[in-house]
Every structure is written in structure tokens, then in C-alpha cells.
C-alpha positions in Angstrom: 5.8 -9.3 15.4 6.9 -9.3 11.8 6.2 -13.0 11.8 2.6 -12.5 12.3 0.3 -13.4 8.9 -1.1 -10.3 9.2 1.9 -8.8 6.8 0.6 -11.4 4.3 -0.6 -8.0 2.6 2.8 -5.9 2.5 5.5 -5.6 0.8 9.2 -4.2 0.7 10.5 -1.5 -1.6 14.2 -0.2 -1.2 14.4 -2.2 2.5 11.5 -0.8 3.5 8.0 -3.4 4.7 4.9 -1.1 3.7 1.2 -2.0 5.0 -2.0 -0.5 4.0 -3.9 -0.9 7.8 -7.6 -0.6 6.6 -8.8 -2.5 9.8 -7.8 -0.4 12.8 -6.9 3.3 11.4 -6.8 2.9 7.7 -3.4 4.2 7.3 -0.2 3.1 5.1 2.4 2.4 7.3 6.3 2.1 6.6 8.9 0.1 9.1 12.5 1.0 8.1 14.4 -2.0 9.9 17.1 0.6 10.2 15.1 3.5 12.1 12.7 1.0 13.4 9.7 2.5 14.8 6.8 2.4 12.5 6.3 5.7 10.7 2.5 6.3 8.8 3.5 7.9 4.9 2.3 11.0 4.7 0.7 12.4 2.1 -1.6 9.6 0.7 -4.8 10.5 2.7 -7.1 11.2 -0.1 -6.5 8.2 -1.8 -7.0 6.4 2.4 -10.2 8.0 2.3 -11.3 6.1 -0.5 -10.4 2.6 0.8 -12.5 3.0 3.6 -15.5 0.5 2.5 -13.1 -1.9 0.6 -13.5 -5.5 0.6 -9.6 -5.9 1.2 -6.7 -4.2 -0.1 -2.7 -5.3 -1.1 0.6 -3.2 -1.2 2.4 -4.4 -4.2 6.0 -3.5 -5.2 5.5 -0.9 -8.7 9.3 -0.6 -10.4 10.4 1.5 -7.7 7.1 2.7 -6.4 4.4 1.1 -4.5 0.9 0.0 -6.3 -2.3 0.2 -3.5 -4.9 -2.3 -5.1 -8.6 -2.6 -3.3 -12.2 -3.5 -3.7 -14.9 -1.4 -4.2 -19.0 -2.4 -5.0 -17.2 -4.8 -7.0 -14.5 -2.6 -9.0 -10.9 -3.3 -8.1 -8.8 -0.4 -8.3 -5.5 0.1 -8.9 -3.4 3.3 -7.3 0.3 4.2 -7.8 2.3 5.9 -5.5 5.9 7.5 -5.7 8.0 7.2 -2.6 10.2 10.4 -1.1 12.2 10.3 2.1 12.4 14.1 3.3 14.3 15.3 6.7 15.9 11.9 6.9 12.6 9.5 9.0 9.6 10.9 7.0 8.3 8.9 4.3 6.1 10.6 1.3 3.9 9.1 -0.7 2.5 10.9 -3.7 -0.3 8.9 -5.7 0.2 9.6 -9.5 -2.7 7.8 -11.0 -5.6 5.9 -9.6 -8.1 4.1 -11.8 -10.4 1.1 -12.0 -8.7 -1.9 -13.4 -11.3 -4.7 -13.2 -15.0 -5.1 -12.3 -16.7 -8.2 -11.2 -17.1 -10.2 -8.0 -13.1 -10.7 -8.5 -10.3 -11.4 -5.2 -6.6 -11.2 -5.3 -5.1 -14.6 -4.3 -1.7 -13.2 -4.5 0.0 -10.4 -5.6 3.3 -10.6 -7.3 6.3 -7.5 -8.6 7.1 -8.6 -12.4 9.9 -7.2 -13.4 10.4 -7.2 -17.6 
């Protein structure tokens, strides 16, 4: 399954593949090859709520932290999120800035983590 192109989107921070699922439930989902089952992050649903009409979203490695890029009426927008385990199998997310980055008629090709 983790061969499929849908994860063309995702990416890994500390071992762990995280996918923004704006098709079927618009969720941000975390699979810990360790615990296994998929677990949804907790935490994030206001920012979900505004990804609903996107064009297309990406999961991009941020330092440690996860960056939530998507299309709106032509703006892309840029959110960061912190990551927090708690009880061991949960996964927190906790978005500390969100803001337009870029407006025109504008697509990510591909994402990459830079590291300086």
C-alpha cells in the first residue's frame, strides 16, 4: 500500500510518513511503521477546515516540524505545525503560524526540506 503514488504528497519527520487526505475525509494522517495502524493528528482541525476548497495540498518536512502548503482562489498558503506524541500512540499537531505566501495561478511541482 505505501507503494501507491498516492503518498507522492507526504512526507517523513522523525520515522514517521504524514499525509494531508483532502479527497476522502480531509484529515492529516500519521503511520508510525513501528505502531503501525494509521492514527489521524489531533489537534489541527481548524487549520483542515480551511483546506476544504483547495486546489491541492503537500506535507513538507519544516526543521523538525511539518509545513501544510495548499491552494486557495489562487493564494497558496503556507501553515506550520509542531509535532507532540502524548500517552505514547497519539500524535499532536499544533499549527503556530499560517499565512499566505504566494498569489497567482501558481502549482507546486515538487516540494523539497532544505536544510542550511
Amino acid at each position: 500500500m505505501l507503494n501507491s503514488t498516492r503518498w507522492v504528497n507526504a512526507c517523513v519527520v522523525d520515522d514517521v510518513l504524514y499525509y494531508h487526505d483532502r479527497e476522502v475525509v480531509n484529515t492529516l494522517s500519521a503511520y508510525d511503521p513501528i505502531q503501525k495502524p494509521w492514527r489521524v493528528v489531533e489537534g489541527v482541525e481548524e487549520l483542515l477546515a480551511r483546506t476544504i476548497c483547495s486546489d491541492w495540498s503537500y506535507t513538507v518536512r519544516y526543521g523538525g516540524n511539518l509545513a501544510l502548503l495548499f491552494r486557495r482562489r489562487s493564494m497558496i498558503r503556507c501553515a506550520g505545525i509542531s509535532l507532540e506524541r502524548r500517552q505514547g500512540t497519539e500524535i499532536w499537531g499544533k499549527v503556530e503560524w499560517c499565512d499566505h505566501v504566494l498569489s497567482g495561478n501558481f502549482e507546486v511541482r515538487k516540494s523539497l526540506a532544505v536544510v542550511v
